[in-house]
PyMOL Python script that loads the backbone (N, CA, C, O; Angstrom):
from pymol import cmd

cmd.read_pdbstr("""\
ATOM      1  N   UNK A   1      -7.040  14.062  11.201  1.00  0.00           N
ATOM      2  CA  UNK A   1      -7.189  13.030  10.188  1.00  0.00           C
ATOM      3  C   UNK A   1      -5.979  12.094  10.279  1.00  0.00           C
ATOM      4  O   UNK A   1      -4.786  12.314  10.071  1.00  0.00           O
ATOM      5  N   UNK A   2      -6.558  11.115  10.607  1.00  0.00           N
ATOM      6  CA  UNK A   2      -5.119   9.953  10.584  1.00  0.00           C
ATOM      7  C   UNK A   2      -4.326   9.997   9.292  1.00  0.00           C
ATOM      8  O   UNK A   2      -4.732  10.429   8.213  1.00  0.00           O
ATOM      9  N   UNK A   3      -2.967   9.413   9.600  1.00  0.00           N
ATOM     10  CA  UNK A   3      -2.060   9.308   7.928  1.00  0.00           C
ATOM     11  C   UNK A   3      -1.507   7.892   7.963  1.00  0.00           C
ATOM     12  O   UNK A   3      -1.407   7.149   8.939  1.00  0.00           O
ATOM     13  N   UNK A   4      -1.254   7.728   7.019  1.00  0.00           N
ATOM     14  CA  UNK A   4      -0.600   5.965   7.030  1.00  0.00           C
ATOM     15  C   UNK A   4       0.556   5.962   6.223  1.00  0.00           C
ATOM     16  O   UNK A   4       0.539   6.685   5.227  1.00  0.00           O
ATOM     17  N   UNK A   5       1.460   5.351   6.440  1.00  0.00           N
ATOM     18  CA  UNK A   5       2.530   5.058   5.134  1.00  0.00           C
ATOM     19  C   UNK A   5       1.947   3.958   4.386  1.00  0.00           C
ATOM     20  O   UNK A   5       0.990   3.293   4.781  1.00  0.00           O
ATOM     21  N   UNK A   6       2.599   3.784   3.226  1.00  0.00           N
ATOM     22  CA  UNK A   6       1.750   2.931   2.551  1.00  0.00           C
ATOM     23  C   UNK A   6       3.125   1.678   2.278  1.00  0.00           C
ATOM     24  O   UNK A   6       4.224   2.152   1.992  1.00  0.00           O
ATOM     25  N   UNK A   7       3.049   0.791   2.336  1.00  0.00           N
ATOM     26  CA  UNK A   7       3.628  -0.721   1.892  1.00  0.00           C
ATOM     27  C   UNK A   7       3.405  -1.296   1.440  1.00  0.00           C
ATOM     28  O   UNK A   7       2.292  -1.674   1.806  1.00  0.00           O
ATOM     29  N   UNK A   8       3.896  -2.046   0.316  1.00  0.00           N
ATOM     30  CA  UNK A   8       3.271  -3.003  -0.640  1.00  0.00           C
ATOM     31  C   UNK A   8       3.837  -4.130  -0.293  1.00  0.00           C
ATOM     32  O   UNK A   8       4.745  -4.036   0.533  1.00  0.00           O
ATOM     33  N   UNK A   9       3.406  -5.758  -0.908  1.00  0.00           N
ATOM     34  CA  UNK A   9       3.936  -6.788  -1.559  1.00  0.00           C
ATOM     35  C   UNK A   9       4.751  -6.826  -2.505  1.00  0.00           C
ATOM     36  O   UNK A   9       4.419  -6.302  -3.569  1.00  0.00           O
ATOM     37  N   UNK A  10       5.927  -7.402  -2.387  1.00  0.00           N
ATOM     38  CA  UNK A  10       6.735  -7.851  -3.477  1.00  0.00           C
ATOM     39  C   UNK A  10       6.510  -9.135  -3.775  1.00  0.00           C
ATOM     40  O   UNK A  10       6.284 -10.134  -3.091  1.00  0.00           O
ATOM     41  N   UNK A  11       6.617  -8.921  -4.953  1.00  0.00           N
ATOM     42  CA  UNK A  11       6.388 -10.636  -6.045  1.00  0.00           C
ATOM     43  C   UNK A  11       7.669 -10.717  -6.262  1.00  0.00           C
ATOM     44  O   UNK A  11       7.985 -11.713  -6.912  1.00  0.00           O
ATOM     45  N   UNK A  12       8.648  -9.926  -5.905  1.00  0.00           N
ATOM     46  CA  UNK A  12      10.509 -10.309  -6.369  1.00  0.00           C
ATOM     47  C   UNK A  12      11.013 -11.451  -4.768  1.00  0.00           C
ATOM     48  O   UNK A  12      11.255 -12.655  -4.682  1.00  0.00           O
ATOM     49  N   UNK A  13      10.990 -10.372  -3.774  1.00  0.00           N
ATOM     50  CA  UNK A  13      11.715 -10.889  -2.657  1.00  0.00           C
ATOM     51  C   UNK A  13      10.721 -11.515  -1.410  1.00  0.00           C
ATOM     52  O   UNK A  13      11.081 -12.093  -0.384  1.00  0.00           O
ATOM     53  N   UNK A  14       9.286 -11.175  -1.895  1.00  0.00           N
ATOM     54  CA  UNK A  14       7.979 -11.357  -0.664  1.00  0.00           C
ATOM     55  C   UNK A  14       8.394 -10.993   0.604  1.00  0.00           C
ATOM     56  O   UNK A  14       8.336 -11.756   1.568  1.00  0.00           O
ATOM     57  N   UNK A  15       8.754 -10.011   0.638  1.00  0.00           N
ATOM     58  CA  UNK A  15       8.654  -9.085   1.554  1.00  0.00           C
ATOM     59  C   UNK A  15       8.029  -7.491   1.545  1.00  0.00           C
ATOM     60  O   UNK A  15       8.032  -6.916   0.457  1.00  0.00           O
ATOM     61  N   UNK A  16       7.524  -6.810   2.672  1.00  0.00           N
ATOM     62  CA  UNK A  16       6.740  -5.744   2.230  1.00  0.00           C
ATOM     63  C   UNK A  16       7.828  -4.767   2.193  1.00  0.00           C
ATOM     64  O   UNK A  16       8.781  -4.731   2.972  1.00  0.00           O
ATOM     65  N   UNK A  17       7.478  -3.573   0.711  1.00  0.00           N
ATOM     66  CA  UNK A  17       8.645  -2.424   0.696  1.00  0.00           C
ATOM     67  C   UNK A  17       7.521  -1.212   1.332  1.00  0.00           C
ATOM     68  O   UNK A  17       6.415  -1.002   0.834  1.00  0.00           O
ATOM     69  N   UNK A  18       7.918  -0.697   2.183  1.00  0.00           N
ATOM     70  CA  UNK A  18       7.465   0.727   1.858  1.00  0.00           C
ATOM     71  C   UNK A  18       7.639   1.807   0.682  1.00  0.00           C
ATOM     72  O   UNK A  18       8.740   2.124   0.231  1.00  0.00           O
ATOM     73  N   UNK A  19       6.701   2.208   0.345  1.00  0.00           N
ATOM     74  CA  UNK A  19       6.919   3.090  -0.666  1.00  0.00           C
ATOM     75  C   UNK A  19       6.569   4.485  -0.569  1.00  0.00           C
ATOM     76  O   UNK A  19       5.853   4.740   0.400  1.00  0.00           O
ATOM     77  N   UNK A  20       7.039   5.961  -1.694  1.00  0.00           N
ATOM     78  CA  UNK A  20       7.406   6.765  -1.182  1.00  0.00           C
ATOM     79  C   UNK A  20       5.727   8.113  -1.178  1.00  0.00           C
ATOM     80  O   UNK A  20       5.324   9.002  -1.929  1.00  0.00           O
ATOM     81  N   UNK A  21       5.396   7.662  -0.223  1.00  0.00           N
ATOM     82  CA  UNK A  21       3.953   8.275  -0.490  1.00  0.00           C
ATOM     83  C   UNK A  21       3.101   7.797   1.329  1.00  0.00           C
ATOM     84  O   UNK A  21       3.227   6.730   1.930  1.00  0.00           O
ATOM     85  N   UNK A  22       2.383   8.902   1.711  1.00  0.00           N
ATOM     86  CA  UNK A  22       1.729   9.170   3.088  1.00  0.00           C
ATOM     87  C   UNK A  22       0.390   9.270   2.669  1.00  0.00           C
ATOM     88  O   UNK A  22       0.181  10.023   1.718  1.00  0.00           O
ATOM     89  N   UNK A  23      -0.699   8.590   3.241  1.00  0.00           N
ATOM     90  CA  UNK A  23      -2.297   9.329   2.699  1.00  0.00           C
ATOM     91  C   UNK A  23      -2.885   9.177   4.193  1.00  0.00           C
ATOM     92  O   UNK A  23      -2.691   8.380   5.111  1.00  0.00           O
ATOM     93  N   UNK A  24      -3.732  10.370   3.998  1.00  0.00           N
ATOM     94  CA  UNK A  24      -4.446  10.707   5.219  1.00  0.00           C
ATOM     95  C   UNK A  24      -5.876  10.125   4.790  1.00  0.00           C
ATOM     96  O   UNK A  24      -6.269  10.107   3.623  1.00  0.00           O
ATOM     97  N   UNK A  25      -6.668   9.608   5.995  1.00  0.00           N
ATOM     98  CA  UNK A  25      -8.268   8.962   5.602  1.00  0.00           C
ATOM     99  C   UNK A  25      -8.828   9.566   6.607  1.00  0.00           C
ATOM    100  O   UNK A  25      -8.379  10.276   7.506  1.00  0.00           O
ATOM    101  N   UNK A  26     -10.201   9.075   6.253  1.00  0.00           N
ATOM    102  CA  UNK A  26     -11.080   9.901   7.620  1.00  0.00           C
ATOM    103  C   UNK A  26     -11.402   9.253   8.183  1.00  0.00           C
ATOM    104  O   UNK A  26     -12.520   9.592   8.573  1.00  0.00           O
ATOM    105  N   UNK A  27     -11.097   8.318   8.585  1.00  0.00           N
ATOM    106  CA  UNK A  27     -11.360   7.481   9.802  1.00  0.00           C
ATOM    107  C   UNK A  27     -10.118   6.673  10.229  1.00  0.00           C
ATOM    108  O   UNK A  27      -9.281   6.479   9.347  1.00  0.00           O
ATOM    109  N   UNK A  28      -9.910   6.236  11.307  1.00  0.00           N
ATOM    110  CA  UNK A  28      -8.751   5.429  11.676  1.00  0.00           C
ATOM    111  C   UNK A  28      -8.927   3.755  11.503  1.00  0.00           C
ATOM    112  O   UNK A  28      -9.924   3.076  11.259  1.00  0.00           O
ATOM    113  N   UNK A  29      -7.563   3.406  11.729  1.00  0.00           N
ATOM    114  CA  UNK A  29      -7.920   1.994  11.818  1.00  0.00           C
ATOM    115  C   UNK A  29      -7.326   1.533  12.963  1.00  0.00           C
ATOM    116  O   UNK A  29      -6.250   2.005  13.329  1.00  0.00           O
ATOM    117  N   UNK A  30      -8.046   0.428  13.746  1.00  0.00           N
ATOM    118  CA  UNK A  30      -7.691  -0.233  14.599  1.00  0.00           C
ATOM    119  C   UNK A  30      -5.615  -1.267  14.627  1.00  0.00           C
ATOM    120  O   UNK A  30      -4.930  -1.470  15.629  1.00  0.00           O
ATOM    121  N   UNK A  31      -5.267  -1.653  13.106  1.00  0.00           N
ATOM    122  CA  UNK A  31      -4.323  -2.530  13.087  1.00  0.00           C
ATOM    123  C   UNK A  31      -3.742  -2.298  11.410  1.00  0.00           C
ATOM    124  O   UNK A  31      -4.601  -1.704  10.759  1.00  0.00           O
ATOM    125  N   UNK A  32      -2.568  -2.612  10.642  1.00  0.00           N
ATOM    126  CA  UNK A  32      -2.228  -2.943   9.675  1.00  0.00           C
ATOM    127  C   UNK A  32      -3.265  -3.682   9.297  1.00  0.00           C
ATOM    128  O   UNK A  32      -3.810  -4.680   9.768  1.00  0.00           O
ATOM    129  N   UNK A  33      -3.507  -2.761   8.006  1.00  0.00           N
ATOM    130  CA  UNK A  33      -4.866  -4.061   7.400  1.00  0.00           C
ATOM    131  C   UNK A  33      -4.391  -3.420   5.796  1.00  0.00           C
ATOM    132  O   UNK A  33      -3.749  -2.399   5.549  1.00  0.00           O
ATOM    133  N   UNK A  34      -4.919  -4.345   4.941  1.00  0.00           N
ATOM    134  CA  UNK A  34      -4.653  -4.236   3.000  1.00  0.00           C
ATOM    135  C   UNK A  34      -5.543  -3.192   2.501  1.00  0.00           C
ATOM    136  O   UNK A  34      -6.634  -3.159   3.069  1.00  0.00           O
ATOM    137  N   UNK A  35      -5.405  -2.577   1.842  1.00  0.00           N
ATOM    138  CA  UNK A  35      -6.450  -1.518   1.927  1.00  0.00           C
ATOM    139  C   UNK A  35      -7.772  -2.665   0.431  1.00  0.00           C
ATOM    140  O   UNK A  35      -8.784  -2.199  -0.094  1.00  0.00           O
ATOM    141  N   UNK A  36      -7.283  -3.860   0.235  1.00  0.00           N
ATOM    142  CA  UNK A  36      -8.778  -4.721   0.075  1.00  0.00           C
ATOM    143  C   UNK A  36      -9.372  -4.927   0.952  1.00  0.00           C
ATOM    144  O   UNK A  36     -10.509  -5.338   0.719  1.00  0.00           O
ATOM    145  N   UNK A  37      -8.997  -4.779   2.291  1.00  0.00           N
ATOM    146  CA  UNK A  37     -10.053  -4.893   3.696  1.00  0.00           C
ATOM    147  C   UNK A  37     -10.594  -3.521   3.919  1.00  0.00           C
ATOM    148  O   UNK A  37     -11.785  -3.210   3.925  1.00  0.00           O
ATOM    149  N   UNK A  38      -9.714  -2.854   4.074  1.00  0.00           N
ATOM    150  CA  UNK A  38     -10.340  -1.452   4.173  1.00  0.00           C
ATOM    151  C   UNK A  38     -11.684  -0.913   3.616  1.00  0.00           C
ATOM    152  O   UNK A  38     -12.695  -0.498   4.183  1.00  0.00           O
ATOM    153  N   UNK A  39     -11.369  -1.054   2.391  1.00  0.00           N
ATOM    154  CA  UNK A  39     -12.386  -0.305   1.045  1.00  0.00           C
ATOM    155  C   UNK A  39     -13.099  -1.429   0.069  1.00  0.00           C
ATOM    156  O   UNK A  39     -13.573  -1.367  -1.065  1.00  0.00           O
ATOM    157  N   UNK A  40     -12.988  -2.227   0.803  1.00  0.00           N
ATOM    158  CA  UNK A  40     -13.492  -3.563   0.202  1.00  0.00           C
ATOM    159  C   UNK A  40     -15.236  -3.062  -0.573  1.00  0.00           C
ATOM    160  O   UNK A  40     -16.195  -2.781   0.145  1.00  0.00           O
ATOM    161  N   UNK A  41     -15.277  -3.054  -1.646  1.00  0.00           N
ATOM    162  CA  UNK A  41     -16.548  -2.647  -2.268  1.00  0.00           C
ATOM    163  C   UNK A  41     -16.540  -0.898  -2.482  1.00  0.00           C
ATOM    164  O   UNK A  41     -17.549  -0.316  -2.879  1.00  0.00           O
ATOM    165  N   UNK A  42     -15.333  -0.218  -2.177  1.00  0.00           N
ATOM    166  CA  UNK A  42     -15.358   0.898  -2.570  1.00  0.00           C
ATOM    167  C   UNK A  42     -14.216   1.549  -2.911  1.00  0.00           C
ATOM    168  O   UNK A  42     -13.091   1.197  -2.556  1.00  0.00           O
ATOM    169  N   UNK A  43     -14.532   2.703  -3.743  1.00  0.00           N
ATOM    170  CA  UNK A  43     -13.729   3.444  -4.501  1.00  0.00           C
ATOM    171  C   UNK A  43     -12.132   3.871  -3.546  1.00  0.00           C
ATOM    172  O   UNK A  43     -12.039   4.719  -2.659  1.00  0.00           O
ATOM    173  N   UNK A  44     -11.174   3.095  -4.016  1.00  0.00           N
ATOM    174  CA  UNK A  44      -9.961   3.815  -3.541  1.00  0.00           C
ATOM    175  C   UNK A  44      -9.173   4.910  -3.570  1.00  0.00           C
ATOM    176  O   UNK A  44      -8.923   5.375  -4.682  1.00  0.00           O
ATOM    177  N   UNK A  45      -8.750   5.399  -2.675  1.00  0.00           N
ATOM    178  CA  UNK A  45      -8.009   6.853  -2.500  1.00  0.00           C
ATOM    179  C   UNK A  45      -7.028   6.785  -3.673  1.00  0.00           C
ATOM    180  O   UNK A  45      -6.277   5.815  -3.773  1.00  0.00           O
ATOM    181  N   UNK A  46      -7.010   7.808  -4.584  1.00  0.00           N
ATOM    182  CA  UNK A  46      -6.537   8.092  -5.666  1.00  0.00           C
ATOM    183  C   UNK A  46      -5.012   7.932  -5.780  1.00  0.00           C
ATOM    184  O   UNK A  46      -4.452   7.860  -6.875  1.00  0.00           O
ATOM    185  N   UNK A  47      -4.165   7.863  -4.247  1.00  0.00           N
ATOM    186  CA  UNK A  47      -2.740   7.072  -4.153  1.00  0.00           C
ATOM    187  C   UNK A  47      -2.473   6.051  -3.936  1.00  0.00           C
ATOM    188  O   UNK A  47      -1.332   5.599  -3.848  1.00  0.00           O
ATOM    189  N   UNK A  48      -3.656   5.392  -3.784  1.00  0.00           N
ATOM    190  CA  UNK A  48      -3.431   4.096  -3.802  1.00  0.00           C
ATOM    191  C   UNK A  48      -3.584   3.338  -5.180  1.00  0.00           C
ATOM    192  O   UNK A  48      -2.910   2.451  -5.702  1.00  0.00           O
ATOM    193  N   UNK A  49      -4.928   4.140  -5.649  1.00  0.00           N
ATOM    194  CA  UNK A  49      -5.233   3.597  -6.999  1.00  0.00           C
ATOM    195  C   UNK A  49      -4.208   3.759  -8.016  1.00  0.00           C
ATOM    196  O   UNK A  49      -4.440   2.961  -8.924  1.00  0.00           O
ATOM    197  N   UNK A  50      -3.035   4.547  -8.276  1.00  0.00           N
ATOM    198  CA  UNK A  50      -2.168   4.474  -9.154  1.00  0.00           C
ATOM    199  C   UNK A  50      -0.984   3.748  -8.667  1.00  0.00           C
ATOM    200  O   UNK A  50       0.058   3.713  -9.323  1.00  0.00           O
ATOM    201  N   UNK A  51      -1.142   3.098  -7.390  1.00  0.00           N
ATOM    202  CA  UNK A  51       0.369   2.593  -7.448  1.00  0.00           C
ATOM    203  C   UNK A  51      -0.060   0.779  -7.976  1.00  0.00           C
ATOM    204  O   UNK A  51       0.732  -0.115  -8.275  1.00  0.00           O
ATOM    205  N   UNK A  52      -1.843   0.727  -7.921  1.00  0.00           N
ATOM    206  CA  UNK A  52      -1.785  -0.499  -8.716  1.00  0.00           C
ATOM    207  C   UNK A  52      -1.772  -0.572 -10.083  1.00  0.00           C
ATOM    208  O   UNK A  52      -2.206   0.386 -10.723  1.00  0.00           O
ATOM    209  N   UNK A  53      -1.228  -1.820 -10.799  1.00  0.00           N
ATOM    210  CA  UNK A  53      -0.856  -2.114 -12.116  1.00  0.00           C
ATOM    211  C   UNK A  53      -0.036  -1.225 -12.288  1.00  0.00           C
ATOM    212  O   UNK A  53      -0.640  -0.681 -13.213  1.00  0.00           O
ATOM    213  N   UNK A  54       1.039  -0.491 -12.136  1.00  0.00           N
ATOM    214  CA  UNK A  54       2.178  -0.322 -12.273  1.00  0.00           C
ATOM    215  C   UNK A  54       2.993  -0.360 -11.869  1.00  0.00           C
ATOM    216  O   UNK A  54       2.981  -0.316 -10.639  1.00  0.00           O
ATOM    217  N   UNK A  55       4.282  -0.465 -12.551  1.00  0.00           N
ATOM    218  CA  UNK A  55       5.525  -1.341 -12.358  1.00  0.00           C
ATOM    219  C   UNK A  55       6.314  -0.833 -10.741  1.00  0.00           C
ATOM    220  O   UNK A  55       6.753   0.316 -10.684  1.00  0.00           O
ATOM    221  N   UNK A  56       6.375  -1.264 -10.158  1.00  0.00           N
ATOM    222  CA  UNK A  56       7.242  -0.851  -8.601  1.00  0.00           C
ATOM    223  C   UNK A  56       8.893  -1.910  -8.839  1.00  0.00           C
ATOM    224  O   UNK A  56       8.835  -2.920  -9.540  1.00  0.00           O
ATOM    225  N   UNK A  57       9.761  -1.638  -8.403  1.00  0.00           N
ATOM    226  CA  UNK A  57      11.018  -1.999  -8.264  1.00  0.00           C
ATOM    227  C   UNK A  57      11.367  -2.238  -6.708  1.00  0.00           C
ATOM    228  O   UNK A  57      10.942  -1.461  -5.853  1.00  0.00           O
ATOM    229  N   UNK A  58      12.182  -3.382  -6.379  1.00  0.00           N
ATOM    230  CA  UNK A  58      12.159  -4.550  -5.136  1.00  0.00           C
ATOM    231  C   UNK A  58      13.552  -4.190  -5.021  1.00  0.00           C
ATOM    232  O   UNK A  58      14.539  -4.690  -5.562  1.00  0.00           O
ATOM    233  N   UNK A  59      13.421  -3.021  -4.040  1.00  0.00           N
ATOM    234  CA  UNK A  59      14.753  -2.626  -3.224  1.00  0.00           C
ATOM    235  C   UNK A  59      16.246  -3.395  -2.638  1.00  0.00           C
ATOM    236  O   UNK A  59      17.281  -2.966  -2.127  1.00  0.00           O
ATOM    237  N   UNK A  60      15.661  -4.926  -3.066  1.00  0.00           N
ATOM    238  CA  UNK A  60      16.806  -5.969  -3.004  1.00  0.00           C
ATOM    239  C   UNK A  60      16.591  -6.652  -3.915  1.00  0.00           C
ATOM    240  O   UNK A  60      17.531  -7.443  -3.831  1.00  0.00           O
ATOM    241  N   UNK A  61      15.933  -6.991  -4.894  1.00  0.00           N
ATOM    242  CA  UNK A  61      16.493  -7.634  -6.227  1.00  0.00           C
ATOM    243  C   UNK A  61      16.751  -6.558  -7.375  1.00  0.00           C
ATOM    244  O   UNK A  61      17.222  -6.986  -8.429  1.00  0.00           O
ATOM    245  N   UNK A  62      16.531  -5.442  -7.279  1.00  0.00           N
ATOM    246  CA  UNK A  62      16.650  -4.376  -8.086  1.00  0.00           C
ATOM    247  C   UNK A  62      15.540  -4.605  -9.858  1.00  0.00           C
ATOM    248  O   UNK A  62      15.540  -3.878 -10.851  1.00  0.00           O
ATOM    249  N   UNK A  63      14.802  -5.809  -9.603  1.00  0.00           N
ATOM    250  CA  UNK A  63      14.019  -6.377 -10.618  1.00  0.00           C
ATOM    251  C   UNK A  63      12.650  -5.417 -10.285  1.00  0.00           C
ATOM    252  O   UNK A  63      12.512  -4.778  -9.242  1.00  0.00           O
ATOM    253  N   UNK A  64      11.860  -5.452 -11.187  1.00  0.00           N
ATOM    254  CA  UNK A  64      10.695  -4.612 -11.452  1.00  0.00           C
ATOM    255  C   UNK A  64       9.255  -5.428 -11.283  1.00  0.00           C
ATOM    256  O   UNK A  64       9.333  -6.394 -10.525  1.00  0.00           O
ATOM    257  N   UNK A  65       8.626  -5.308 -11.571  1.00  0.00           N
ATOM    258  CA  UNK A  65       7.064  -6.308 -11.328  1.00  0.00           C
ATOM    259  C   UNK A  65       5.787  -5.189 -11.254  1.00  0.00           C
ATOM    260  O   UNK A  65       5.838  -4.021 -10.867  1.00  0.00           O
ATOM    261  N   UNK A  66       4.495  -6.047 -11.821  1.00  0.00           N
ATOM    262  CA  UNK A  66       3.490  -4.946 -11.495  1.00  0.00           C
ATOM    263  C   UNK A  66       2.918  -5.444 -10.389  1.00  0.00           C
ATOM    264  O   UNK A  66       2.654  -6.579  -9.993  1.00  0.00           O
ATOM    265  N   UNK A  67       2.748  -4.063  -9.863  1.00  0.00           N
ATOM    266  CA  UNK A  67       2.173  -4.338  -8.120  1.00  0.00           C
ATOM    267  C   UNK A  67       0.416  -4.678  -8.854  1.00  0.00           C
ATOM    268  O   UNK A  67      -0.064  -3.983  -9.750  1.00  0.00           O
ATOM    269  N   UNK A  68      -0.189  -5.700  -8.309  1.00  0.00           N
ATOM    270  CA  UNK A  68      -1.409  -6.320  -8.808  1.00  0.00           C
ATOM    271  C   UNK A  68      -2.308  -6.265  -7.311  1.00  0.00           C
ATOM    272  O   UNK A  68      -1.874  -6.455  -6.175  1.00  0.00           O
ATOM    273  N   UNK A  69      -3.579  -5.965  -7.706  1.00  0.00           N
ATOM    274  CA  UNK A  69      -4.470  -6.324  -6.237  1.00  0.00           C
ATOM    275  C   UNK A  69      -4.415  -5.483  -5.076  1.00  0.00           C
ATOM    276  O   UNK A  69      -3.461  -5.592  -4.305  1.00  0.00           O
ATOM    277  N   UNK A  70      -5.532  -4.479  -4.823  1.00  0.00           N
ATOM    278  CA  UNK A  70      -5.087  -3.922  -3.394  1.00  0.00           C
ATOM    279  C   UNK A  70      -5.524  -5.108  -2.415  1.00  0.00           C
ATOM    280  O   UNK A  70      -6.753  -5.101  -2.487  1.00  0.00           O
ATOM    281  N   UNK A  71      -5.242  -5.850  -1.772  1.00  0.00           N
ATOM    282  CA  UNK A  71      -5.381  -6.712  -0.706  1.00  0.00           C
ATOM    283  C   UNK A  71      -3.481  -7.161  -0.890  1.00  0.00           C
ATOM    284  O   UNK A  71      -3.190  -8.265  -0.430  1.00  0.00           O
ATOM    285  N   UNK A  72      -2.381  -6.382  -1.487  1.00  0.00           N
ATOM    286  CA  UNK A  72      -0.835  -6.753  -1.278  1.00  0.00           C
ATOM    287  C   UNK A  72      -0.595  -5.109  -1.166  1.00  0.00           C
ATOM    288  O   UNK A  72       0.540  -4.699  -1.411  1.00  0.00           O
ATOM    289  N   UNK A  73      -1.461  -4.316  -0.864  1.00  0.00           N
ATOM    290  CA  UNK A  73      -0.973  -3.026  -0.123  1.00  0.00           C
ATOM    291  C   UNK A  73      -1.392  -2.790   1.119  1.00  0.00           C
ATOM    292  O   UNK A  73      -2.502  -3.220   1.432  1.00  0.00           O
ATOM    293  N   UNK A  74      -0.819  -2.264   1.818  1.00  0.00           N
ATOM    294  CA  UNK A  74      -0.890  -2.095   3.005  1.00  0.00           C
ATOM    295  C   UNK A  74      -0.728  -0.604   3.907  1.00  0.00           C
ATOM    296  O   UNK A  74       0.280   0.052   3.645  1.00  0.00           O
ATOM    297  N   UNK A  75      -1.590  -0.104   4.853  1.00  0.00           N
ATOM    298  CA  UNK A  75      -1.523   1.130   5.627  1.00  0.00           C
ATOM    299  C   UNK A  75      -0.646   0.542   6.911  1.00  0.00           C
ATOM    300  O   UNK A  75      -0.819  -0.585   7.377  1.00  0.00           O
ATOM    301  N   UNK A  76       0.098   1.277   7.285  1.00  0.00           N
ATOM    302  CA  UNK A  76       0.746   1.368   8.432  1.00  0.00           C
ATOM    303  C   UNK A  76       0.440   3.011   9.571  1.00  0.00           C
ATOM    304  O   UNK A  76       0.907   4.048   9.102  1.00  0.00           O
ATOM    305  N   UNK A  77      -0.228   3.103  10.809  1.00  0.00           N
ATOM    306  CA  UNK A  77       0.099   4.535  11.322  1.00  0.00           C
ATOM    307  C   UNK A  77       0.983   4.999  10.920  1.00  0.00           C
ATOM    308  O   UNK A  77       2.005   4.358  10.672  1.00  0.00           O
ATOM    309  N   UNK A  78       0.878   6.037  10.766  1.00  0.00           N
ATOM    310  CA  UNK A  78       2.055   7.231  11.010  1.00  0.00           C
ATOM    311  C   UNK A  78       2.553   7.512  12.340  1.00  0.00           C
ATOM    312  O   UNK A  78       1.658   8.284  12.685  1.00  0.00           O
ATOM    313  N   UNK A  79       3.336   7.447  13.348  1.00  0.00           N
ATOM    314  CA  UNK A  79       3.380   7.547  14.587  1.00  0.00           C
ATOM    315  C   UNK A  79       3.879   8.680  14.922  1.00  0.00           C
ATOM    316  O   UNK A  79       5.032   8.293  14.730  1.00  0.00           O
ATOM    317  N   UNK A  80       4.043   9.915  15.310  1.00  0.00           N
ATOM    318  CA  UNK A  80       4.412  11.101  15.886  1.00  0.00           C
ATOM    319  C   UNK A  80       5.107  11.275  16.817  1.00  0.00           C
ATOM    320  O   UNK A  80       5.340  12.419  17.210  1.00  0.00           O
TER     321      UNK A  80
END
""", "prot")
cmd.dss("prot")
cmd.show_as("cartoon", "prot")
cmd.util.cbc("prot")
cmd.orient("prot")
C-alpha cells in the first residue's frame, strides 16, 4: 500500500509546510497532486479530513490560520 506525507498551503508565508502525519491509500499516484484531485467527489481519508478547518501554524511566521479546502493539501511519495 503506497504512503504519502502530507503538505499543506500556507495562507501566512504561501509556501507548502509539511505536516506531522503519513497516510497510506490503495492505490498509487502517478505525481504530487491535492488530494481535491485525488478524491474529487469522494469521501476523504479521515487524516486528511481533520487537518481541514483547523487551525495549522506557519513554521516561519509563527502566525496560525485555518487550513481551508482540500485542493491546498497535498500527497507527496514516501520514498524508501
Amino acid at each position: 500500500m503506497p504512503k504519502y506525507k502530507v503538505y499543506v498551503f500556507c495562507d501566512e508565508c504561501g509556501i507548502r509546510h509539511l505536516m506531522p502525519v503519513i497516510i497510506a491509500l490503495d492505490h498509487g499516484l502517478d505525481q504530487n497532486e491535492s488530494t481535491g484531485d485525488i478524491h474529487a467527489g469522494k469521501k476523504l481519508p479521515p487524516e486528511i479530513a481533520k487537518l481541514l478547518n483547523t487551525f495549522v501554524r506557519c513554521p516561519n511566521t509563527g502566525k496560525r490560520y485555518v487550513q481551508e479546502g482540500d485542493d491546498r493539501v497535498f500527497l507527496v511519495p514516501v520514498e524508501w
